[in-house]
PyMOL Python script that loads the backbone (N, CA, C, O; Angstrom):
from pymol import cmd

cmd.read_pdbstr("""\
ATOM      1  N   UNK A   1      90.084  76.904  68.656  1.00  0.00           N
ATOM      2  CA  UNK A   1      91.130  77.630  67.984  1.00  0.00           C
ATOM      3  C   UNK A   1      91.637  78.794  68.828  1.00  0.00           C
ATOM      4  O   UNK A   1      92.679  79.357  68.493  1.00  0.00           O
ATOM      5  N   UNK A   2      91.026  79.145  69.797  1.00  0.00           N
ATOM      6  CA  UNK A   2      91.348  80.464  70.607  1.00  0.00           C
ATOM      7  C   UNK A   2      92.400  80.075  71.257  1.00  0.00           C
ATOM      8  O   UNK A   2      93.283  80.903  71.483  1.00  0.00           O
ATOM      9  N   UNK A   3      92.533  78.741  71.694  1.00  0.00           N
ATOM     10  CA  UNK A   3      93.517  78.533  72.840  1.00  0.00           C
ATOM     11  C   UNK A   3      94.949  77.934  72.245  1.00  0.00           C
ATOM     12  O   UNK A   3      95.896  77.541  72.927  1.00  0.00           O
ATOM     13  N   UNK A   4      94.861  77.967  70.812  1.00  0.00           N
ATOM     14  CA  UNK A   4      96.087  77.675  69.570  1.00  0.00           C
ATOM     15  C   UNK A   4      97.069  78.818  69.783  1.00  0.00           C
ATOM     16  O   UNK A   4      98.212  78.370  69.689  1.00  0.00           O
ATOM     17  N   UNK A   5      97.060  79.981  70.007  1.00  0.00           N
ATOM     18  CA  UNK A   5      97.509  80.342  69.652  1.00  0.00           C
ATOM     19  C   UNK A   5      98.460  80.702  71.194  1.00  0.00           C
ATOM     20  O   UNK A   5      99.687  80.795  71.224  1.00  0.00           O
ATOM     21  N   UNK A   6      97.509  80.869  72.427  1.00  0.00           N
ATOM     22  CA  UNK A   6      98.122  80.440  73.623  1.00  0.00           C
ATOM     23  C   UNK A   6      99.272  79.507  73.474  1.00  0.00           C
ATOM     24  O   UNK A   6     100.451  79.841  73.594  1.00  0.00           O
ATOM     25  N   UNK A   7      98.863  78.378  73.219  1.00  0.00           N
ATOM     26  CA  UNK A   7      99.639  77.069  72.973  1.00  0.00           C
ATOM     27  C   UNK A   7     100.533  77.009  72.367  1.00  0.00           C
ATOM     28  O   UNK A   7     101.474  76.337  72.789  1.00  0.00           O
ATOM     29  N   UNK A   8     100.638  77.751  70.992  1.00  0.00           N
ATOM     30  CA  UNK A   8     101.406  78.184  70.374  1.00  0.00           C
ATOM     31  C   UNK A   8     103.106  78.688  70.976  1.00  0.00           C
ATOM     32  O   UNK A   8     104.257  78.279  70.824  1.00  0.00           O
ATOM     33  N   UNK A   9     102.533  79.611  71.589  1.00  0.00           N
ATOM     34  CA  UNK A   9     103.900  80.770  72.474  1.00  0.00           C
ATOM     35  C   UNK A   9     104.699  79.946  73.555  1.00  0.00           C
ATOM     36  O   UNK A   9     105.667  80.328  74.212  1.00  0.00           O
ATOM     37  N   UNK A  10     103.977  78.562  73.586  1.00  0.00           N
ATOM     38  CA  UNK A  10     104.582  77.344  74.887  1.00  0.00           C
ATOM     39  C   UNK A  10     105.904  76.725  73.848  1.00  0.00           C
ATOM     40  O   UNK A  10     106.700  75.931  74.351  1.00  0.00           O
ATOM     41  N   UNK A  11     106.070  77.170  72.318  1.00  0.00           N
ATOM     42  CA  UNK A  11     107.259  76.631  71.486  1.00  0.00           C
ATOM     43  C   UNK A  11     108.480  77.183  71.882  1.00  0.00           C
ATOM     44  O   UNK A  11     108.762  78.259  71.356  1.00  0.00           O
ATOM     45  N   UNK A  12     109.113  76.804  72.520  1.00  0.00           N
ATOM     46  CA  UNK A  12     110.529  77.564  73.071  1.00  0.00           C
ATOM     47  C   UNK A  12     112.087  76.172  72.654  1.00  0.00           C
ATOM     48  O   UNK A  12     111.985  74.985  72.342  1.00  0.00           O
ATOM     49  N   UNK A  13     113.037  76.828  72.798  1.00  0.00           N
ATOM     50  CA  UNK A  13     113.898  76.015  72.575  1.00  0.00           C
ATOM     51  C   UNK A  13     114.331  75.249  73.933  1.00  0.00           C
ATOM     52  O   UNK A  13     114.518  75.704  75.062  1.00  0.00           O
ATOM     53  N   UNK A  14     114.407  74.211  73.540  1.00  0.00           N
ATOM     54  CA  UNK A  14     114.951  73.601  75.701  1.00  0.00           C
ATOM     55  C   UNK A  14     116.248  73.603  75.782  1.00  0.00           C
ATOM     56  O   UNK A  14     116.982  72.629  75.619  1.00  0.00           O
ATOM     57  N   UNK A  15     116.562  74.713  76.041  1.00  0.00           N
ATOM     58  CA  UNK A  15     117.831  74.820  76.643  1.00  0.00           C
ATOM     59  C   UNK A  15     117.990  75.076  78.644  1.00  0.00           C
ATOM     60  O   UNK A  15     117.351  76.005  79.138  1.00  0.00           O
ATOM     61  N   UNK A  16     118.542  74.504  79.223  1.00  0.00           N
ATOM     62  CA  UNK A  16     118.774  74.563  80.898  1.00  0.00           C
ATOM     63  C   UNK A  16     118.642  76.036  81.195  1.00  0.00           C
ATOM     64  O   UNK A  16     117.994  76.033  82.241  1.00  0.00           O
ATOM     65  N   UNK A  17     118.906  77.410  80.847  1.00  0.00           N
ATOM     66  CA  UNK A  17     119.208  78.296  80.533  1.00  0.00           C
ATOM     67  C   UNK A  17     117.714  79.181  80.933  1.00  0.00           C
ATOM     68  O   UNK A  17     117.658  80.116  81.731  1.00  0.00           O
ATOM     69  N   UNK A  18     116.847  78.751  80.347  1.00  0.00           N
ATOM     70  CA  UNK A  18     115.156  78.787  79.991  1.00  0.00           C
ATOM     71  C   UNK A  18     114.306  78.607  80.557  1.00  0.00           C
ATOM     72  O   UNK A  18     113.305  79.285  80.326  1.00  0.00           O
ATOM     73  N   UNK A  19     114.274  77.201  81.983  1.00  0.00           N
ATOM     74  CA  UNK A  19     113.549  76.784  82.678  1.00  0.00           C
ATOM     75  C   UNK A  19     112.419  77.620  83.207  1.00  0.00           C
ATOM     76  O   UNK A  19     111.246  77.281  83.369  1.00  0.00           O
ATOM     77  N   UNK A  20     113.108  79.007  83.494  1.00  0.00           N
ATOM     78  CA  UNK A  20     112.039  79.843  84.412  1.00  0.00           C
ATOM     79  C   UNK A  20     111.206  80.230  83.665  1.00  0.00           C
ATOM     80  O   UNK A  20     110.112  80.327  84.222  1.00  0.00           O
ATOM     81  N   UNK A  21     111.212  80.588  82.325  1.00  0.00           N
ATOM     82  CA  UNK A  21     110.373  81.416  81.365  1.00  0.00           C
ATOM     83  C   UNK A  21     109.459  80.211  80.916  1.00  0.00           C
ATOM     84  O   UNK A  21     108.237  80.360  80.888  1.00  0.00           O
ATOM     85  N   UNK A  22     110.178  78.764  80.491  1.00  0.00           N
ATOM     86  CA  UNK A  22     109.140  77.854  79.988  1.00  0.00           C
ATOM     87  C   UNK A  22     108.251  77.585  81.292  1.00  0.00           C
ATOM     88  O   UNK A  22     107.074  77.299  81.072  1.00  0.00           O
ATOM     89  N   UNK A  23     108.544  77.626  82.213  1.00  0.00           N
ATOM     90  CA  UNK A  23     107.374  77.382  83.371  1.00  0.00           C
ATOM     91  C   UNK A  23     106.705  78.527  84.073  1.00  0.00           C
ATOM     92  O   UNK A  23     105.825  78.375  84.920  1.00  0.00           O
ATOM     93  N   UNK A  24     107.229  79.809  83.625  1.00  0.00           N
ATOM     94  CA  UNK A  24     105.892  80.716  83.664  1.00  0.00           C
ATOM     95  C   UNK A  24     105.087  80.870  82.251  1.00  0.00           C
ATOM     96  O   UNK A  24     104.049  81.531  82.291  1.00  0.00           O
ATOM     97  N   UNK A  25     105.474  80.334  81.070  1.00  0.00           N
ATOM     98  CA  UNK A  25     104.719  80.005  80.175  1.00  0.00           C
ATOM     99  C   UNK A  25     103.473  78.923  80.978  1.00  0.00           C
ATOM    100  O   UNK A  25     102.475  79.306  81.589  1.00  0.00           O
ATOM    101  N   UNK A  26     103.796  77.889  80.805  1.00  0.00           N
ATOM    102  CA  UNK A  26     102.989  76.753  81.514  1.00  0.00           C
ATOM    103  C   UNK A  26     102.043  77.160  82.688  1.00  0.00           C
ATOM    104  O   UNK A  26     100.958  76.713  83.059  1.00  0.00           O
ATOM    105  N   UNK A  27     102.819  78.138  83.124  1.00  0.00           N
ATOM    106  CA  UNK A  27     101.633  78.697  84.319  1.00  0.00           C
ATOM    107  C   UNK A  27     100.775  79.607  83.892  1.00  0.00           C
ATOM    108  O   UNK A  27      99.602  79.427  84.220  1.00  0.00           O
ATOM    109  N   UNK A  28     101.002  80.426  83.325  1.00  0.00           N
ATOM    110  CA  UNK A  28      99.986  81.605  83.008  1.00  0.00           C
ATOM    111  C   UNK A  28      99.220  80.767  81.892  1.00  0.00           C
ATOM    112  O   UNK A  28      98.310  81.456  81.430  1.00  0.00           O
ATOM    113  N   UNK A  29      99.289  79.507  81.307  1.00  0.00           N
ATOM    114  CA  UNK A  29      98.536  78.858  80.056  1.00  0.00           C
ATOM    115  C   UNK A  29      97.272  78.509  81.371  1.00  0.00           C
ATOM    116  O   UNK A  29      96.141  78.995  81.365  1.00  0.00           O
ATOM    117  N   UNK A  30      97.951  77.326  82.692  1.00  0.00           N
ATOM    118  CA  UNK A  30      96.798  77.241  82.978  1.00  0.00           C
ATOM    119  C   UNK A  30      96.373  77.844  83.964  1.00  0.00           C
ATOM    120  O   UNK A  30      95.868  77.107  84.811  1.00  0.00           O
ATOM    121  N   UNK A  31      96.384  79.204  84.249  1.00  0.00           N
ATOM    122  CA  UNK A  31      96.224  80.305  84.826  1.00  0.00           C
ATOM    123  C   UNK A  31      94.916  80.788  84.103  1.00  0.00           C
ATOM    124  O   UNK A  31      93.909  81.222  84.662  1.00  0.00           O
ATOM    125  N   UNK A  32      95.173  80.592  82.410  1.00  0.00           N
ATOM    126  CA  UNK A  32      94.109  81.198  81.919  1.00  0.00           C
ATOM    127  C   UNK A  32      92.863  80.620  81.632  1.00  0.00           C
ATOM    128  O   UNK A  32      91.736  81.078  81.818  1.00  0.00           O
ATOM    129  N   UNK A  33      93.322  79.251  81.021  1.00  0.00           N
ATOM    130  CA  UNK A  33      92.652  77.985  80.157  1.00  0.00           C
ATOM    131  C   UNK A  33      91.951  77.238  81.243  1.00  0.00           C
ATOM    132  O   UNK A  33      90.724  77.231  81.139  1.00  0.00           O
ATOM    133  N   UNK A  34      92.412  76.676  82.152  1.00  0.00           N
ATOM    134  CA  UNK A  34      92.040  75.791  83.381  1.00  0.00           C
ATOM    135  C   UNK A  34      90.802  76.167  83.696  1.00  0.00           C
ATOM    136  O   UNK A  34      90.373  77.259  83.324  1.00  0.00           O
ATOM    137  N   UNK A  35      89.920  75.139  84.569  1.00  0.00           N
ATOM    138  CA  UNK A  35      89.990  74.075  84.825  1.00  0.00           C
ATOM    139  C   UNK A  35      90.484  73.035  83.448  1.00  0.00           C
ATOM    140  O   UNK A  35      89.817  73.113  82.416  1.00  0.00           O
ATOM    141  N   UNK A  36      91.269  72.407  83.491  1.00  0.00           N
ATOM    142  CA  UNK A  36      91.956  71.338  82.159  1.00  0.00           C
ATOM    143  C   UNK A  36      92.236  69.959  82.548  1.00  0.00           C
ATOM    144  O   UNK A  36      92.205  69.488  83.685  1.00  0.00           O
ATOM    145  N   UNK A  37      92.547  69.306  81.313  1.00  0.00           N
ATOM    146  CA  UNK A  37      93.704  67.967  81.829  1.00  0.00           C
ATOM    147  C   UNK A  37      94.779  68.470  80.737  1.00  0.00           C
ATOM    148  O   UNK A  37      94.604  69.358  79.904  1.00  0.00           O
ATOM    149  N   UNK A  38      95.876  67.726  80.932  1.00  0.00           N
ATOM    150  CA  UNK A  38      96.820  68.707  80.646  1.00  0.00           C
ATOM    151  C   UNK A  38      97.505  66.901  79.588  1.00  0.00           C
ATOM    152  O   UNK A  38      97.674  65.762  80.022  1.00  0.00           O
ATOM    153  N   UNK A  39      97.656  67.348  78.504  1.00  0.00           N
ATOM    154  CA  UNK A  39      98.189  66.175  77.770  1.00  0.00           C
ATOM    155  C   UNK A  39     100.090  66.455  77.140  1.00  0.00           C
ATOM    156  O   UNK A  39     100.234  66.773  75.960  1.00  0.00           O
ATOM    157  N   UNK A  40     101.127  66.325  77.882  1.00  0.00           N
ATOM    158  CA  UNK A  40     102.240  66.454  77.569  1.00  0.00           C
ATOM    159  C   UNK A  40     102.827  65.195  77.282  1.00  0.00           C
ATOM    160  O   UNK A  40     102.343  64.082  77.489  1.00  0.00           O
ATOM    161  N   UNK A  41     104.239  65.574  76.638  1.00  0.00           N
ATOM    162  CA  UNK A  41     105.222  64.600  75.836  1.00  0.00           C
ATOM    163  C   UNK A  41     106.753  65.063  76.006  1.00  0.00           C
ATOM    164  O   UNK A  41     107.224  66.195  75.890  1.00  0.00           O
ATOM    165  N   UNK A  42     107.249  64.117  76.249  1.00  0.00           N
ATOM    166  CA  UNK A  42     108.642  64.243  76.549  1.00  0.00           C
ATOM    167  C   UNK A  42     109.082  65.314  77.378  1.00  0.00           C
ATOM    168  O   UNK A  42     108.924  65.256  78.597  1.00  0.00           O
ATOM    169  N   UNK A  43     109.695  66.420  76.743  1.00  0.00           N
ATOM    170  CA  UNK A  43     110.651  67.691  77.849  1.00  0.00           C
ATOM    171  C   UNK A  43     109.248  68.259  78.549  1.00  0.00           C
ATOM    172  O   UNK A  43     109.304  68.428  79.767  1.00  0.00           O
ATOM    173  N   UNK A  44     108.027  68.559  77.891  1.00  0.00           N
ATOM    174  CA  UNK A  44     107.362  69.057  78.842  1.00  0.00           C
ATOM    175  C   UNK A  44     106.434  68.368  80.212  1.00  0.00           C
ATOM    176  O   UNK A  44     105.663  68.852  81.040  1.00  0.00           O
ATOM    177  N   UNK A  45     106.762  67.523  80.046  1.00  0.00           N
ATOM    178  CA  UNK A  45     106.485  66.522  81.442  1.00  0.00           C
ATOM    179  C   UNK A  45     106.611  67.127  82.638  1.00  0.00           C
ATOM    180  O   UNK A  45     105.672  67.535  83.321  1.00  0.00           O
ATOM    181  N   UNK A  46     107.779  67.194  82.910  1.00  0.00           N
ATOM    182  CA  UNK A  46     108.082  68.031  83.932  1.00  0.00           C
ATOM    183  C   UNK A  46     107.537  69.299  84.554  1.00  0.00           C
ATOM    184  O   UNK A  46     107.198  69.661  85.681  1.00  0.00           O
ATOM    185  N   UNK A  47     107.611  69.936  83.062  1.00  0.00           N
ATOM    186  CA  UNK A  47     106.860  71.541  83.399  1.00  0.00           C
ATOM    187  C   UNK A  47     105.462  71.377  83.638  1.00  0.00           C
ATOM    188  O   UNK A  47     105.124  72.190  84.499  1.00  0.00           O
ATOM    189  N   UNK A  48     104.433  70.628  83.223  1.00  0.00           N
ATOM    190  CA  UNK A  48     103.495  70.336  83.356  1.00  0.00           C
ATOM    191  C   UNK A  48     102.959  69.975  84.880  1.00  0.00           C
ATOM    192  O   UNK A  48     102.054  70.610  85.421  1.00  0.00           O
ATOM    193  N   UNK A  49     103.701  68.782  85.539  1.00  0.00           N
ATOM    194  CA  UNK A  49     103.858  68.351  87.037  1.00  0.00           C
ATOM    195  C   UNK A  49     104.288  69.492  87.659  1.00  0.00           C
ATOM    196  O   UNK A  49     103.652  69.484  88.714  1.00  0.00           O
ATOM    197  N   UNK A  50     104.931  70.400  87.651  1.00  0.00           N
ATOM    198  CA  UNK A  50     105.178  71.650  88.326  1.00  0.00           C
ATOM    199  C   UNK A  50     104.043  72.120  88.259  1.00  0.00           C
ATOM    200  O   UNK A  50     103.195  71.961  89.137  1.00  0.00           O
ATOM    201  N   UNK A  51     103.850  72.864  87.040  1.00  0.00           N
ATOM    202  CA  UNK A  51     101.971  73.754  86.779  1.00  0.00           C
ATOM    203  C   UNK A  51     100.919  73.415  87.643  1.00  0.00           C
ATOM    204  O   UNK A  51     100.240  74.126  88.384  1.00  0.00           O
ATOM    205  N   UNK A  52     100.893  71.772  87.346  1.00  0.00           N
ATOM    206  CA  UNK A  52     100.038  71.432  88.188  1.00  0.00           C
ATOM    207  C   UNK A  52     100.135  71.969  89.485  1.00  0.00           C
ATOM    208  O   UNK A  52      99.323  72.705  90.046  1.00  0.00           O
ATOM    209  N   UNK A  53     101.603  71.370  90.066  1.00  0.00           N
ATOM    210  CA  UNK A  53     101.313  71.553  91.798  1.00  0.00           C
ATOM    211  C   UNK A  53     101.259  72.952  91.811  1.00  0.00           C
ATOM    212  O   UNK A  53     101.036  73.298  92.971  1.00  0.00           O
ATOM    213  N   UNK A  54     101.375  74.102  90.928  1.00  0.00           N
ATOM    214  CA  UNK A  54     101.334  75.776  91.319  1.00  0.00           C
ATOM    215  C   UNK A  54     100.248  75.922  91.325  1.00  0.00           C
ATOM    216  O   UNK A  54      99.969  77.092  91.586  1.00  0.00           O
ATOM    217  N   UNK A  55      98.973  74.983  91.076  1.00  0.00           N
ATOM    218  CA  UNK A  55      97.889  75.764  90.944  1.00  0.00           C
ATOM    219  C   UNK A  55      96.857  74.584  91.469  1.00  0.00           C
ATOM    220  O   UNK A  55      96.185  73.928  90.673  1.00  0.00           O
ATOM    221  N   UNK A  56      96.829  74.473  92.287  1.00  0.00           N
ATOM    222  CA  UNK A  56      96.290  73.574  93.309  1.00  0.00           C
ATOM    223  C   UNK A  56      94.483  73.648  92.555  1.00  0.00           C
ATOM    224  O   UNK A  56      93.927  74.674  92.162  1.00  0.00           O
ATOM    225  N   UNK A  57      94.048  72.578  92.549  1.00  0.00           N
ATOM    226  CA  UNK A  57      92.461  72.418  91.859  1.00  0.00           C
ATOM    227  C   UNK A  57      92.436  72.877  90.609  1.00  0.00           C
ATOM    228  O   UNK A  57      91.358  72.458  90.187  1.00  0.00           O
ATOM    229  N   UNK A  58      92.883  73.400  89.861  1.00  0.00           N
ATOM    230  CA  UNK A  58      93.402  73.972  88.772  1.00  0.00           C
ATOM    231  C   UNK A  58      93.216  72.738  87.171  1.00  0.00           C
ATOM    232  O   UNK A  58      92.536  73.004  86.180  1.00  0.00           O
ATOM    233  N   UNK A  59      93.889  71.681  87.344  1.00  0.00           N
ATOM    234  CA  UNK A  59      94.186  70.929  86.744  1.00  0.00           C
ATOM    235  C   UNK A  59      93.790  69.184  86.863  1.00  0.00           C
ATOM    236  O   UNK A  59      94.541  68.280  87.229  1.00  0.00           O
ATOM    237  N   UNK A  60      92.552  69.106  86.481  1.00  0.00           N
ATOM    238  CA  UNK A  60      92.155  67.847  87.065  1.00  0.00           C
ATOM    239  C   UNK A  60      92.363  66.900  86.491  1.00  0.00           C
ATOM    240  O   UNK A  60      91.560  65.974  86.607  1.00  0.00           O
ATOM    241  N   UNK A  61      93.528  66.755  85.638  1.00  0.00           N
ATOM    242  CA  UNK A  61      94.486  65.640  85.299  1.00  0.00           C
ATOM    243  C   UNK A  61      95.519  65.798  84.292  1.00  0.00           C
ATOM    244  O   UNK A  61      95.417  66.592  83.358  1.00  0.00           O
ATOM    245  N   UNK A  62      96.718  64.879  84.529  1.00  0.00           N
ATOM    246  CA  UNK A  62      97.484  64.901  83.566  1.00  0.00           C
ATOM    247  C   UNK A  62      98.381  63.784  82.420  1.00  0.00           C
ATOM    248  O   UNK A  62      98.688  62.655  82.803  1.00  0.00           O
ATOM    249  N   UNK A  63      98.631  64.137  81.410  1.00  0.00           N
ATOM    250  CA  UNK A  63      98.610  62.446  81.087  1.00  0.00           C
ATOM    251  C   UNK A  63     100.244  62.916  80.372  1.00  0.00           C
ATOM    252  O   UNK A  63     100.382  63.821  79.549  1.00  0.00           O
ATOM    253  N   UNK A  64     101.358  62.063  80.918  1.00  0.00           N
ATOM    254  CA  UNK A  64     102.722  62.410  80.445  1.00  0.00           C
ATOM    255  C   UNK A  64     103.019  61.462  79.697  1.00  0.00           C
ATOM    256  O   UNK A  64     102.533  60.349  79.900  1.00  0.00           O
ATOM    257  N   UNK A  65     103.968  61.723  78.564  1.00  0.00           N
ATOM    258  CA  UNK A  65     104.451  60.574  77.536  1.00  0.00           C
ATOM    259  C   UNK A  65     105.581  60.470  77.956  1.00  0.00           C
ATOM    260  O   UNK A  65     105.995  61.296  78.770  1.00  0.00           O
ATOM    261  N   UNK A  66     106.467  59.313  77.465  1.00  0.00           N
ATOM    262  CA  UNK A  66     107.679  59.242  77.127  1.00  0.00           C
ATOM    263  C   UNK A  66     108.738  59.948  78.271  1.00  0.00           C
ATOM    264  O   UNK A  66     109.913  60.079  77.929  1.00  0.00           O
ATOM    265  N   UNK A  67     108.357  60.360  79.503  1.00  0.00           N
ATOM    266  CA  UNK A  67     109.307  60.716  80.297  1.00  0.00           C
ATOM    267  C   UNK A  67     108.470  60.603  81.691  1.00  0.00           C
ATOM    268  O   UNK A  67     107.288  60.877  81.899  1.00  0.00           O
ATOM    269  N   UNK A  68     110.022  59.838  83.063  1.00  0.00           N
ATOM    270  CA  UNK A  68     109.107  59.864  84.329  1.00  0.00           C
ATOM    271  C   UNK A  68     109.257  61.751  84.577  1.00  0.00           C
ATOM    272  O   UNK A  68     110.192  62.368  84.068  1.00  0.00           O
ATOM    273  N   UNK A  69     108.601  62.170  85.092  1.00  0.00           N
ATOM    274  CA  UNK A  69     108.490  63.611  85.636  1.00  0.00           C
ATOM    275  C   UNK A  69     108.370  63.613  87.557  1.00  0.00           C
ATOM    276  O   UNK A  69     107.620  62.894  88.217  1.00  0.00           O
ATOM    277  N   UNK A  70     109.311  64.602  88.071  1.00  0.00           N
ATOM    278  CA  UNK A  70     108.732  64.404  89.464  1.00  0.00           C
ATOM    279  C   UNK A  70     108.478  65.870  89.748  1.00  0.00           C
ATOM    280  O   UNK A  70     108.815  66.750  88.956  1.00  0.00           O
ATOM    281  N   UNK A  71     108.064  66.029  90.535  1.00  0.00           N
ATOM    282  CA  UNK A  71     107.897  67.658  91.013  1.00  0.00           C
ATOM    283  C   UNK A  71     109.010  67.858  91.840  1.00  0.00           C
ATOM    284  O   UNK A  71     109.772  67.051  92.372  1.00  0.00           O
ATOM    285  N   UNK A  72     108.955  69.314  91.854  1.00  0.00           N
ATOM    286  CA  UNK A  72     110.333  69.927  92.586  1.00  0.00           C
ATOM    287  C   UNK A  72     109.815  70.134  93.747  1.00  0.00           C
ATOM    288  O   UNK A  72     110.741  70.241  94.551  1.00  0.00           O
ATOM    289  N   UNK A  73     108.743  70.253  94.286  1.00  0.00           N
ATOM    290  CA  UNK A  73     108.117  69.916  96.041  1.00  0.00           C
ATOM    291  C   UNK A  73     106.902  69.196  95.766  1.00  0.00           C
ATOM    292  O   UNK A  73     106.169  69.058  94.787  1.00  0.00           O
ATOM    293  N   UNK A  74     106.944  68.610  97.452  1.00  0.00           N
ATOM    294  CA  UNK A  74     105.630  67.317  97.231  1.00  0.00           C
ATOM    295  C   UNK A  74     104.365  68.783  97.600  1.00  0.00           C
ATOM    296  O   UNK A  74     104.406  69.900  98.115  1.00  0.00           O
ATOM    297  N   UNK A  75     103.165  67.713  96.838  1.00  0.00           N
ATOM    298  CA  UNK A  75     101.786  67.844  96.623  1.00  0.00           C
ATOM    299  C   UNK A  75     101.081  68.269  98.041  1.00  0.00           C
ATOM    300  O   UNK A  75      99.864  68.442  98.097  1.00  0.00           O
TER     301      UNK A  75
END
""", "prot")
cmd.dss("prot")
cmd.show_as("cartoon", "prot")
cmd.util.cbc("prot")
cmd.orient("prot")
């Protein structure tokens, strides 16, 4: 339950507008929480594959739904 409420504050609206704030959300989650696997769905796919590559060993897996995701630089 501790990490609910973390998780919680990752509810943002997806607007193009936002990108930077929803992915320093995503970073400082596993900034804090990590070592993790990281279980996303749809819009957050993406942000997730980013997180990951920002935090190198960090994240020892991830499982994306419903959307391909690529990173914005290679691994």
């Amino acid at each position: 339950m501790e990490a609910f409420d973390q998780f919680a504050k990752q509810a943002v609206p997806r607007w193009a507008t936002n990108n930077a704030a929803t992915q320093a959300a995503y970073d400082a989650l596993v900034a804090k929480v990590c070592p993790c696997v990281i279980v996303v769905h749809s819009q957050g796919s993406a942000f997730a594959m980013q997180a990951s590559l920002n935090a190198p060993g960090k994240v020892r897996a991830s499982s994306r739904w419903s959307r391909v995701a690529r990173p914005t630089r290679p691994p």
